[in-house]
C-alpha positions as CSV (number, residue, x, y, z in Angstrom):
1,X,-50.5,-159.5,-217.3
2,X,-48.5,-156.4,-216.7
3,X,-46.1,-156.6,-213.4
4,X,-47.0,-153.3,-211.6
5,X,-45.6,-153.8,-208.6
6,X,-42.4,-155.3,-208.4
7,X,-43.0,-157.2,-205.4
8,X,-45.9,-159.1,-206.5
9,X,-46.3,-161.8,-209.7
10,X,-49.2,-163.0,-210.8
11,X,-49.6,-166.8,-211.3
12,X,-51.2,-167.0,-214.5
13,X,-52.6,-169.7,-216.2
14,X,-50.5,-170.4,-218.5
15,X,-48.0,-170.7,-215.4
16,X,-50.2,-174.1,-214.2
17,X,-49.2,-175.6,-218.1
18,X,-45.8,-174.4,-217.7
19,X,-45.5,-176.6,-214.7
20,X,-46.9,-179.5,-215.5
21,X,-44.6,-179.5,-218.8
22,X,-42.0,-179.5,-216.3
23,X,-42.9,-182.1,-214.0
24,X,-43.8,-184.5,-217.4
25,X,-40.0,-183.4,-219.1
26,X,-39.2,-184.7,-215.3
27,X,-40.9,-188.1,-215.2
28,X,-39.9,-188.4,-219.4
29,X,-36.4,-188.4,-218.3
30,X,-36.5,-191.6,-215.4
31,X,-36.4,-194.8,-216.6
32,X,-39.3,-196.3,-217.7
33,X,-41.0,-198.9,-215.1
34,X,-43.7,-199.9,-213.3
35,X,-43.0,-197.3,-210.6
36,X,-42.7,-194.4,-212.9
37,X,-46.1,-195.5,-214.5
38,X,-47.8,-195.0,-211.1
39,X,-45.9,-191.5,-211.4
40,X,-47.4,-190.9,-214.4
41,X,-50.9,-192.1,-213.5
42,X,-51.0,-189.7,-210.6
43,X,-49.3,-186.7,-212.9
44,X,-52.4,-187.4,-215.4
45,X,-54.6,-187.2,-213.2
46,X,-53.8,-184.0,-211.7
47,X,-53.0,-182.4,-215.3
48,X,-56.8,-183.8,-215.8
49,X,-57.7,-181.5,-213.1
50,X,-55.5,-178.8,-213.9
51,X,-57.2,-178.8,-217.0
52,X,-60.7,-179.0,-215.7
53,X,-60.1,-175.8,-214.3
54,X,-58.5,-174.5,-216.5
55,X,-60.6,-174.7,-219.7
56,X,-63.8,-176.6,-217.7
57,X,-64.7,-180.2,-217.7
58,X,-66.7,-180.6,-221.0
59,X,-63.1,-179.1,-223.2
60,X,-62.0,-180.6,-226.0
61,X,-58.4,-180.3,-224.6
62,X,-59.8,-182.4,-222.0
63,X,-60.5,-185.1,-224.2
64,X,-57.3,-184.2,-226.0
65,X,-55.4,-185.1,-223.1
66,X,-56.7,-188.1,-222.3
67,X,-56.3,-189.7,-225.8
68,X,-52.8,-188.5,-225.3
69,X,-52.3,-190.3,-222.8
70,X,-53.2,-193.7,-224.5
71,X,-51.0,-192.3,-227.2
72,X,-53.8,-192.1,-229.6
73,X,-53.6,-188.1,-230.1
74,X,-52.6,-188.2,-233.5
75,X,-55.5,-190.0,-234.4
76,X,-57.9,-187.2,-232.9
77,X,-55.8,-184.3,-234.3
78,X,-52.9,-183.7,-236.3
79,X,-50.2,-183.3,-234.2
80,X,-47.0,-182.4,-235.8
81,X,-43.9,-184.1,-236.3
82,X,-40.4,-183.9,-237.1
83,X,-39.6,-184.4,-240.5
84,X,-36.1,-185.9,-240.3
85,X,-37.5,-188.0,-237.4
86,X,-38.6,-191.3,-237.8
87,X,-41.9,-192.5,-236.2
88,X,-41.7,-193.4,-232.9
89,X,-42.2,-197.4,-232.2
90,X,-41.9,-197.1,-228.7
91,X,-45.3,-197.0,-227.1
92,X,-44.6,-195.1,-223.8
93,X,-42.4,-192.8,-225.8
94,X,-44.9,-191.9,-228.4
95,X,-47.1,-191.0,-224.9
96,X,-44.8,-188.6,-223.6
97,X,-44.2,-187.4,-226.8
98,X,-47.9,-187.1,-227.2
99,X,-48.5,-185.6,-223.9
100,X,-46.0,-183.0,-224.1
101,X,-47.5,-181.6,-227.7
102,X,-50.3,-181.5,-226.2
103,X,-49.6,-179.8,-223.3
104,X,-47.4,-177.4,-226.1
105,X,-50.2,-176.3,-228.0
106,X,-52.4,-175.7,-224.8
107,X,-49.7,-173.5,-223.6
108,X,-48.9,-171.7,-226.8
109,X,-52.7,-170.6,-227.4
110,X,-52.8,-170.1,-223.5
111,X,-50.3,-167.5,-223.7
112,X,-51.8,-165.6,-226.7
113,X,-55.2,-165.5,-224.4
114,X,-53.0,-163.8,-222.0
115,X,-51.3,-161.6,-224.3
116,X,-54.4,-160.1,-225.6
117,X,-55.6,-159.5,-222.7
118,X,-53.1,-158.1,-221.2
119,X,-53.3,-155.4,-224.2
120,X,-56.6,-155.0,-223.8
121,X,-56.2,-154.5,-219.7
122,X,-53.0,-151.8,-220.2
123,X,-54.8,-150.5,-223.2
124,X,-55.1,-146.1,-223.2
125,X,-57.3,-145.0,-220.5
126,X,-59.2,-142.0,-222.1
127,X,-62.4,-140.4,-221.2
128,X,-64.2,-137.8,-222.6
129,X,-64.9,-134.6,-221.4
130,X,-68.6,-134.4,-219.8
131,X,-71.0,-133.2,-222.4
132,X,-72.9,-130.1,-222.1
């Protein structure tokens, strides 16, 4: 959305994905335990609910998310990969990894949704003289 006054900006939707991408590159970067993976549980959950209300409850990005978090994702989609990297054989690895494409492609087609409407918001204001 367009910033027209200086004082004020918008939280946007995509702004919810940006911050939950933060808060997983976050817990991604602790060591792995069995304290972290109540971290996680709780950061799933509410990125379940962010996404709820985001995109609505019956979403296929809903179900996205949640194979992602068994690190199954690649199995419902095809998610893409490095091609110098080597699989990962880590399972909580491949879950972050898997969380955070996910969460990647939400926020890339999120932020096109915004963009066009944005454009279609700021777009020429025109109206035609009154007809006789």
């Amino acid at each position: 959305m367009p910033n027209t006054n200086a004082s004020f900006t918008p939280y946007t939707r995509s702004d919810a994905l940006k911050e939950q991408l933060a808060r997983l590159e976050l817990l991604s970067s602790q060591d792995y335990t069995n304290a972290n993976e109540r971290d996680l549980m709780a950061f799933d959950i509410q990125t379940q609910s962010v996404l709820g209300r985001l995109y609505g409850e019956g979403h296929q990005y809903l179900e996205l998310y949640k194979y992602a978090t068994l690190g199954e994702a690649e199995a419902l989609v095809n998610l893409p990969e490095a091609a110098q990297e080597l699989p990962p054989t880590d399972s909580a690895k491949t879950r972050f990894q898997q969380r955070r494409q996910a969460l990647h492609a939400m926020l890339t087609e999120m932020e096109t949704l915004e963009a066009k409407e944005a454009s279609v918001l700021t777009g020429e204001d025109r109206e035609d003289p009154p007809s006789l």
